[in-house]
C-alpha positions as CSV (number, residue, x, y, z in Angstrom):
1,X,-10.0,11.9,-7.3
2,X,-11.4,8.4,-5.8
3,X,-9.1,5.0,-5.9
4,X,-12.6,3.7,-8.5
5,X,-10.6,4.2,-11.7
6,X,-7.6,1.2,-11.6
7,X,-4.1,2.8,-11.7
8,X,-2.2,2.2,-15.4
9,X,-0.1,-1.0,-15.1
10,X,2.2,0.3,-18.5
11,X,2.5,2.7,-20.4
12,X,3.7,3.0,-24.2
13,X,6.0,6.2,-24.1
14,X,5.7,6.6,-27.9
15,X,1.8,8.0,-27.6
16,X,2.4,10.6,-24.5
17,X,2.0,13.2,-27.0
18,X,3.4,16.9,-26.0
19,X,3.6,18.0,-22.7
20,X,0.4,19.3,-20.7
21,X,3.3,21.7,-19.0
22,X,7.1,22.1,-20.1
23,X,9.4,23.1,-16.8
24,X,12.7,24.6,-16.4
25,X,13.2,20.8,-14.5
26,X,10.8,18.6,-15.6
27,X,7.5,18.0,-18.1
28,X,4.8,16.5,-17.2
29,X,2.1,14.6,-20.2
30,X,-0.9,13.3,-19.3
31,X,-1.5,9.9,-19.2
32,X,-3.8,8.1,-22.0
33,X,-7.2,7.1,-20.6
34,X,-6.1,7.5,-16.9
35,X,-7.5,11.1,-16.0
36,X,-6.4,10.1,-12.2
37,X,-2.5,9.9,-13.4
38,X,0.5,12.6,-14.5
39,X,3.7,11.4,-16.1
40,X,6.8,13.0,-14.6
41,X,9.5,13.4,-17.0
42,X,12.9,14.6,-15.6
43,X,15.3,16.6,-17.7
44,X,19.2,17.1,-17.1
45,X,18.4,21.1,-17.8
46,X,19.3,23.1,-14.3
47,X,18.4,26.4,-13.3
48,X,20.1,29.0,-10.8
49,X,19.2,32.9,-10.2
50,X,15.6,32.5,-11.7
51,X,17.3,32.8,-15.1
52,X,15.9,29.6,-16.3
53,X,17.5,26.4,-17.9
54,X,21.3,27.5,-18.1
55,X,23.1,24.2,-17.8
56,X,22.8,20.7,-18.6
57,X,24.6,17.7,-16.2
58,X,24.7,14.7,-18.2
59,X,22.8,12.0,-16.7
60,X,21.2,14.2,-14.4
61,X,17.6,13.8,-16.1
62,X,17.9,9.8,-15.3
63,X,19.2,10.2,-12.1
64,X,16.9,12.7,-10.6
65,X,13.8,9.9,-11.8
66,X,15.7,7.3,-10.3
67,X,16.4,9.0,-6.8
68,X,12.6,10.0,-6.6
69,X,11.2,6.7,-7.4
70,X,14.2,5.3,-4.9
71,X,12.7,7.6,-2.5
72,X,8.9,7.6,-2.6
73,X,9.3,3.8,-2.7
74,X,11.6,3.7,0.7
75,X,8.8,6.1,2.3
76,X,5.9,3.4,1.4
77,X,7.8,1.0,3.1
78,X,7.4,0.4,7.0
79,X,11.3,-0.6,7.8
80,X,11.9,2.5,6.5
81,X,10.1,4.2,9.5
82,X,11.4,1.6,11.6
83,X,15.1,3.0,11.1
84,X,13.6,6.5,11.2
85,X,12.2,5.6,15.3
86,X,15.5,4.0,16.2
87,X,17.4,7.0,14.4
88,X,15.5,9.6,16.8
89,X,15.0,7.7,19.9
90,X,18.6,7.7,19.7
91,X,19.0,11.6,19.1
92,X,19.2,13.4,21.9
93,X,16.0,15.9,22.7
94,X,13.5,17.4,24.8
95,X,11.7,14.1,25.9
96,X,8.1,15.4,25.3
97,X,9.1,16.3,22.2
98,X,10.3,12.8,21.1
99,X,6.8,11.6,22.4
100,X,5.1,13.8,20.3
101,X,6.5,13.3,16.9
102,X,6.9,9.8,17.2
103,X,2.4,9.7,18.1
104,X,0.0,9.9,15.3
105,X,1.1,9.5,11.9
106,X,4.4,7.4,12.7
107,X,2.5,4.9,14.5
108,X,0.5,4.5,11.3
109,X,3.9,4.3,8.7
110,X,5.5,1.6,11.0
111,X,2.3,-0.6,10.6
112,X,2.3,0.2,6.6
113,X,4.2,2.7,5.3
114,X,3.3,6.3,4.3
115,X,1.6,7.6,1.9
116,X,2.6,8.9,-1.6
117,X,1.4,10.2,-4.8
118,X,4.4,8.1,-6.3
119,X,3.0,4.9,-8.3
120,X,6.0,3.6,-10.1
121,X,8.9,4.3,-12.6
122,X,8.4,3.1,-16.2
123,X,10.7,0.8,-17.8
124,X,12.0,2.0,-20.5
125,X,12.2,-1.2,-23.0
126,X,8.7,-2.9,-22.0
127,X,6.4,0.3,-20.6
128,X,5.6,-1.6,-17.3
129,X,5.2,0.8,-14.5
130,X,7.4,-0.7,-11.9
131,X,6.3,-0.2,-8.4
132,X,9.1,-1.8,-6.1
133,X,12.8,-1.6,-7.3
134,X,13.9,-0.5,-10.2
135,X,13.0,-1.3,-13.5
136,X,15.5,-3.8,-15.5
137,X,15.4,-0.5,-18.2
138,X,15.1,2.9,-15.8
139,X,13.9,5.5,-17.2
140,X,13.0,9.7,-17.0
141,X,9.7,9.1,-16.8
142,X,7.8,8.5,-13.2
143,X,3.6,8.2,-13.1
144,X,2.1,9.8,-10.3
145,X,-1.2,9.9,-9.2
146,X,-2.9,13.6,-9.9
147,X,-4.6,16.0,-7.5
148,X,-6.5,19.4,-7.7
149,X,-4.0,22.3,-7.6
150,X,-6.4,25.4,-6.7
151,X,-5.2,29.0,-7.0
152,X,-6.5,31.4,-4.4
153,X,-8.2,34.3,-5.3
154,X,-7.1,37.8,-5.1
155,X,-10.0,40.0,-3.4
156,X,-9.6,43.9,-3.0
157,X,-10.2,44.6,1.1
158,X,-10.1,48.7,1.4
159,X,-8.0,49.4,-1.4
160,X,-5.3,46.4,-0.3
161,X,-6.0,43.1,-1.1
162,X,-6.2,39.8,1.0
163,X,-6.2,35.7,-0.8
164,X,-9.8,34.2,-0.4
165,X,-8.7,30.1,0.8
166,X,-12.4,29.4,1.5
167,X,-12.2,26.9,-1.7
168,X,-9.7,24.8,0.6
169,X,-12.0,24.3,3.3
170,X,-14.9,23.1,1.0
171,X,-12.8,20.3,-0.9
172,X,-12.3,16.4,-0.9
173,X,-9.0,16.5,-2.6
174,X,-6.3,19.1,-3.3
175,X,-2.6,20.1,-2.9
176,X,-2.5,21.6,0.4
177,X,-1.2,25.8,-0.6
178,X,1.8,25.2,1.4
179,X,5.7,24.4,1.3
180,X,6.8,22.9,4.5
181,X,10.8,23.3,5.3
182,X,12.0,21.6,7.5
183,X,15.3,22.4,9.0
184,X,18.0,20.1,10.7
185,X,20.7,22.9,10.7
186,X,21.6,26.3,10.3
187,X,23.4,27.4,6.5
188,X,24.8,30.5,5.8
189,X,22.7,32.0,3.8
190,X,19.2,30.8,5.7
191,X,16.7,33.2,6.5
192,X,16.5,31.9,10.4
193,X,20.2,33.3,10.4
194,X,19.7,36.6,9.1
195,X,16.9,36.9,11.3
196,X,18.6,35.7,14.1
197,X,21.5,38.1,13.7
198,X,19.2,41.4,13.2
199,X,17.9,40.9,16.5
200,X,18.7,42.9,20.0
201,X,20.6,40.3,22.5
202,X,17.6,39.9,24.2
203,X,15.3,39.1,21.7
204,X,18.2,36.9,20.2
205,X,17.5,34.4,23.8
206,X,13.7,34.6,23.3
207,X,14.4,33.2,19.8
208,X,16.4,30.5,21.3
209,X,14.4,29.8,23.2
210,X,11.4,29.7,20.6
211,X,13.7,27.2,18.7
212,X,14.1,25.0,21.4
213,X,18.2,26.0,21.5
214,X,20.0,25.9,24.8
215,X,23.2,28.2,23.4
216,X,23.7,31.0,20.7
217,X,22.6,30.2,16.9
218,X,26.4,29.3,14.8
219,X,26.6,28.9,11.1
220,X,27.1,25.3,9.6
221,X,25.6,23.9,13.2
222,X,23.4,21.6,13.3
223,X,20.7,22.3,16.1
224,X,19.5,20.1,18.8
225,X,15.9,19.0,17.3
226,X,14.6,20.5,13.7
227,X,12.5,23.4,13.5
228,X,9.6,24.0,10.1
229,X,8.8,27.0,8.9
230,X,5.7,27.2,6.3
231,X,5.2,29.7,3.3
232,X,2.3,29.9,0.7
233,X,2.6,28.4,-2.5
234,X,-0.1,29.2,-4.6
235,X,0.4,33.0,-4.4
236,X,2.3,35.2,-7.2
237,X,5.1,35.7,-4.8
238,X,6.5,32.6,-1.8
239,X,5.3,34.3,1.6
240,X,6.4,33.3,4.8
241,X,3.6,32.5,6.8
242,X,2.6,32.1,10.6
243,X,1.5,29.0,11.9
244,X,-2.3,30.2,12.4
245,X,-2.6,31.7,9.3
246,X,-1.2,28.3,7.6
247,X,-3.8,26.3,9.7
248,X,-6.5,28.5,8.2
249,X,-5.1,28.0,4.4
250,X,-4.7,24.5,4.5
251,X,-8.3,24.1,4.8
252,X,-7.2,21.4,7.4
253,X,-8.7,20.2,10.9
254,X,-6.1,21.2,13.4
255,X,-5.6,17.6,14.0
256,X,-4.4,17.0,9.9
257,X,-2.8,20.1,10.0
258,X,-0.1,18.8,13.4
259,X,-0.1,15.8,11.3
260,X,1.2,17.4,7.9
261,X,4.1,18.9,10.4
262,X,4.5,15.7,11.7
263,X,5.4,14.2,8.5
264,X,7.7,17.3,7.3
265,X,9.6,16.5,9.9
266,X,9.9,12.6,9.9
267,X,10.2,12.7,5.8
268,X,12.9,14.9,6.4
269,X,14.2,12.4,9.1
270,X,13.7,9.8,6.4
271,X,16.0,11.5,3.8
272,X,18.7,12.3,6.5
273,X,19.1,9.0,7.4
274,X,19.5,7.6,4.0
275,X,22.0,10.5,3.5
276,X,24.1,9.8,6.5
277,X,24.6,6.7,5.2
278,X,26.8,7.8,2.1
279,X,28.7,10.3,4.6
280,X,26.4,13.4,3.6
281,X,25.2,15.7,6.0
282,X,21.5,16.8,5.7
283,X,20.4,20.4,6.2
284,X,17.1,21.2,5.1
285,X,14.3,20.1,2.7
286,X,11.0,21.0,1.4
287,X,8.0,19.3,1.0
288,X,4.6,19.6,0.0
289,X,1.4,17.3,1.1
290,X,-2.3,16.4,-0.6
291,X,-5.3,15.8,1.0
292,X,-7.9,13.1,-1.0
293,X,-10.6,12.1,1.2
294,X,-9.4,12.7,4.6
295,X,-5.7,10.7,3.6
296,X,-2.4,12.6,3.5
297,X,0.5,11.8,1.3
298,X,3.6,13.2,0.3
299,X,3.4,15.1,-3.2
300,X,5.8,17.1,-5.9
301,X,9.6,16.7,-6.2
302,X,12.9,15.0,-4.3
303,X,16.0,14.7,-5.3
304,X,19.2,16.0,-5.0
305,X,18.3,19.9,-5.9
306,X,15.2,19.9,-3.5
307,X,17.5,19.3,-0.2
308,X,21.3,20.5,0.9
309,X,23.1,17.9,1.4
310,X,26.7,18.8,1.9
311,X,30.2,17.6,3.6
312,X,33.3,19.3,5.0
313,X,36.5,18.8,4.1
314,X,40.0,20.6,5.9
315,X,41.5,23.0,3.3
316,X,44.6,25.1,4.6
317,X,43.6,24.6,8.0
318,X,39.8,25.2,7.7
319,X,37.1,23.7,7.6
320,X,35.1,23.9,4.1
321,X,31.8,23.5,3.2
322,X,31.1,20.7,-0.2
323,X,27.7,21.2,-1.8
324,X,26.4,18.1,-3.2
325,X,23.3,20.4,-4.6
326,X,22.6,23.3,-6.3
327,X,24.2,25.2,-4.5
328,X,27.1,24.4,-6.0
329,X,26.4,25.8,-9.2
330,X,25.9,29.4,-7.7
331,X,28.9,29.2,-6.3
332,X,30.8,28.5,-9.6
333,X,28.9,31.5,-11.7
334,X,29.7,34.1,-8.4
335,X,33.0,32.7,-8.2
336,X,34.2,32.2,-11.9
337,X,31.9,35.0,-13.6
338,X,31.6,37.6,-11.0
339,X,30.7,40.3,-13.9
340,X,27.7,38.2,-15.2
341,X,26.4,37.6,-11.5
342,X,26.9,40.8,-11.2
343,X,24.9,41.6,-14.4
344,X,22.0,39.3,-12.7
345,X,21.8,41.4,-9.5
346,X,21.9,44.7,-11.5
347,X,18.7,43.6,-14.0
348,X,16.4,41.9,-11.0
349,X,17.1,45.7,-8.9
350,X,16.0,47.5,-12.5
351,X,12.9,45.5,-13.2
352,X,11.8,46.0,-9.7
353,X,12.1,49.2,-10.7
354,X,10.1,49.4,-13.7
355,X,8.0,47.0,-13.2
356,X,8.7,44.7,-16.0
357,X,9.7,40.6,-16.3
358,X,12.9,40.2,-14.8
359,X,14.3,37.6,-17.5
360,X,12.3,40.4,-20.3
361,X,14.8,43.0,-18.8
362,X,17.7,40.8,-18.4
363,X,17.3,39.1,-22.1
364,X,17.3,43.3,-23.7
365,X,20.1,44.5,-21.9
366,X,22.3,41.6,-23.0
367,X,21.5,41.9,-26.5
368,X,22.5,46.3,-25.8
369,X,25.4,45.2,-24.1
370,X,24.8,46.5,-20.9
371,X,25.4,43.1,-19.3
372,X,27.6,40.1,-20.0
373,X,25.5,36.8,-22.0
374,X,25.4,33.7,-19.7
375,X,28.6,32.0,-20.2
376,X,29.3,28.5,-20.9
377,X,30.2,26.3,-17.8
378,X,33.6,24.9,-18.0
379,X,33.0,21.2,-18.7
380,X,35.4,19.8,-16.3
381,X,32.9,22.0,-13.6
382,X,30.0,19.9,-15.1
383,X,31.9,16.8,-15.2
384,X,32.0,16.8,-11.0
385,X,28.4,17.4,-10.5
386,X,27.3,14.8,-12.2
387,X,30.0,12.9,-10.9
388,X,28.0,13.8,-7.2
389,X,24.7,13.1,-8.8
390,X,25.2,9.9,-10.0
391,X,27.4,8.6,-6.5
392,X,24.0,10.2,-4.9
393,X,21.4,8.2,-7.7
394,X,23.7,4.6,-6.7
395,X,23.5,5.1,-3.0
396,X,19.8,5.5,-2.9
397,X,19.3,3.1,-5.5
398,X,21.8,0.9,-3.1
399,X,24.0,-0.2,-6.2
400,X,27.0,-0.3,-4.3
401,X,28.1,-0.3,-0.4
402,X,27.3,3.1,1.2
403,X,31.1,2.7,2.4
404,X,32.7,3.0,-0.9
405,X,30.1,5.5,-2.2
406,X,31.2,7.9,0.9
407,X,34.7,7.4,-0.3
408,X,33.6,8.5,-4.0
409,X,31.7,11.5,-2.8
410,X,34.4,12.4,-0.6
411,X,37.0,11.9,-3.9
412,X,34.5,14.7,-5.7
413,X,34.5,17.4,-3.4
414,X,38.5,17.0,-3.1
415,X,38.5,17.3,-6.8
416,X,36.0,20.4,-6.7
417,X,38.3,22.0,-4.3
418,X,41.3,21.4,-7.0
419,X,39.2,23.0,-10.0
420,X,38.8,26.5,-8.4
421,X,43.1,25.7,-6.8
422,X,44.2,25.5,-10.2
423,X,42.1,28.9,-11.4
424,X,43.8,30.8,-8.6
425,X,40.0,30.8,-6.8
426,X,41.0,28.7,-3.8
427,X,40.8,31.8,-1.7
428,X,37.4,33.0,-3.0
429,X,35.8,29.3,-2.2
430,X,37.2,29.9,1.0
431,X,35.6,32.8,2.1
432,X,32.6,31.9,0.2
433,X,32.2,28.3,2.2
434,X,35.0,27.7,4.9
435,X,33.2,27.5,8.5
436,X,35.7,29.7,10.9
């Protein structure tokens, strides 16, 4: 796509028509005589377990659209990278290290901001598409601009097979194939963790060491400068990949490709920062870049289910873990529906198995009775998450002083605590997020 066609200035929501593609999250509608452009629109519908839309948190749909245009408009902004510098010239790090993030692309974003595929949010009452601030009427809907999204081919190599990325190098403009996560600190259930921990003693210091650590690897830590870790996203199945082999299926220079990194890691320094702010401590995030003509911007989703944002709280002498994301939600069905989670686990091993959809398998052997039908989440459960949600959607929005929004969020979490106290599950949450 070239910057020849002019971007839509509004947009009359009455002719988008049905959606070009209906998510478990979010739909997306083309926009009327602007090829270059997708409407986002966010839904309140939230998935966990690969099971698909199970749950709905009211308000969620508008304040998902309202953190991401919050966000991608912060990371066009240069003061934004300004507080971003001071933030890690203030961290403590390897030196050279320091240097090196803060060259290239930052030196670019404090002149004039990054780049997005974010355009604006549309008001809701008039159709303009608002660029800067939010709209006097916000809305679900967010226009982006739109970019190539190639799938690599499957080619048979000797009876295996291998996925042909030559397309990538011979492109303008495209999604680069890759998730980038980018991680502040270590969770519990992380893969760098279980790796970590299934290694000898000695190959647990070379993997400090690879890190960048200067002491052992502990849960709910955060470490002493963030680490990335890249995995395909274009394949049938997420693959972890090596750095070299990501190089190659970017389709990249070198030089683009350290810069991509770069901008993992300093978005993700972005988010953290704004996070902080409210009291919330950030842990990891992922993001995903296009290339169109030799520029890079930052593409796809952010908002509160695409990081883990969390904060701890002292329960009977421990410290626990609050999830103000998703994660929260897993917790309640493993915590207060152990026989449907169960039930879950049981249908993904058997349509391994045999080879069949897992939600195909699933959807039969609840109608046979072999496992329990999705329950209903207790409202009151619902009630707090979008409680943390919207407290999240003000702070970024800066509605109100980050100072009284902490104390809100911090409110919640005590309150989330007291739902699973009064079920007799206090004990459960515990072992399930209590550090020590």
């Amino acid at each position: 796509m070239t910057h020849s066609a002019p971007a839509p200035t509004h947009l009359d929501l009455s002719k988008l028509g049905e959606p070009v593609y209906r998510g478990s999250v979010q739909n997306l509608y083309a926009v009327p005589d602007h090829p270059g452009y997708v409407v986002c629109e966010t839904t309140p519908a939230g998935s966990v377990f690969d099971v698909g839309s199970i749950f709905n948190i009211e308000g969620n749909d508008l304040n998902r659209a309202i953190f991401r245009h919050a966000m991608y408009s912060r990371l066009a902004q240069p003061a934004t990278w300004q507080r971003v510098k001071a933030a890690i010239e203030a961290t403590p790090m390897d030196p050279a290290w320091r240097t090196e993030l803060l060259s290239g692309p930052m030196e670019t974003m404090l002149e004039r901001g990054a780049s997005t595929h974010h355009l604006g949010m549309v008001d809701a009452v008039t159709g303009e598409i608002v660029r800067e601030g939010l709209p006097a009427n916000p809305s679900c809907y967010n226009v982006v601009r739109r970019f190539p999204v190639m799938h690599p081919p499957q080619r048979n190599l000797l009876g295996t097979h291998v996925f042909d990325y030559a397309q990538f190098h011979q492109s303008a403009s495209y999604v680069v194939p890759l998730e980038y996560i980018v991680r502040f600190g270590v969770t519990s259930g992380s893969s760098i963790l279980k790796k970590y921990q299934s290694l000898s003693e000695a190959a647990k210091r070379s993997y400090e060491q690879e890190l960048g650590l200067s002491k052992p690897m502990g849960v709910w830590e955060m470490l002493e400068r963030p680490i990335y870790d890249l995995t395909s996203k274009y394949e049938p199945e997420d693959r972890a990949v090596s750095k070299q082999e990501a190089l190659i299926m970017s389709g990249l220079s070198s030089q683009d490709f350290l810069h991509t990194v770069k901008l993992a890691i300093l978005g993700g320094w972005a988010v953290r920062e704004l996070l902080e702010s409210a009291g919330l401590l950030l842990w990891d995030l992922k993001w995903e870049f296009a290339v169109a003509d030799e520029e890079l911007l930052f593409v796809d989703t952010i908002d509160a289910d695409s990081f883990r944002g969390t904060t701890f709280l002292d329960v009977a002498g421990r410290k626990l873990v609050i999830h103000y994301n998703k994660q929260a939600m897993r917790d309640y069905y493993r915590l207060v529906h152990p026989d449907w989670y169960a039930g879950i686990n049981e249908a993904k091993a058997h349509a391994q198995k045999v080879g069949t959809p897992f939600k195909q398998v699933l959807k039969a052997g609840q109608i046979e009775g072999k496992w329990p039908h999705t329950p209903e989440v207790d409202p009151a459960f619902l009630d707090l998450q979008a409680r943390k949600t919207a407290l999240i959607r003000q702070h970024v929005a800066s509605e109100r002083d980050a100072a009284s929004i902490r104390a809100d969020l911090q409110a919640t979490g005590e309150a989330e605590v007291e739902f699973y106290r009064l079920r007799g599950l206090l004990d459960q949450l515990l072992a399930a997020n209590a550090v020590g």
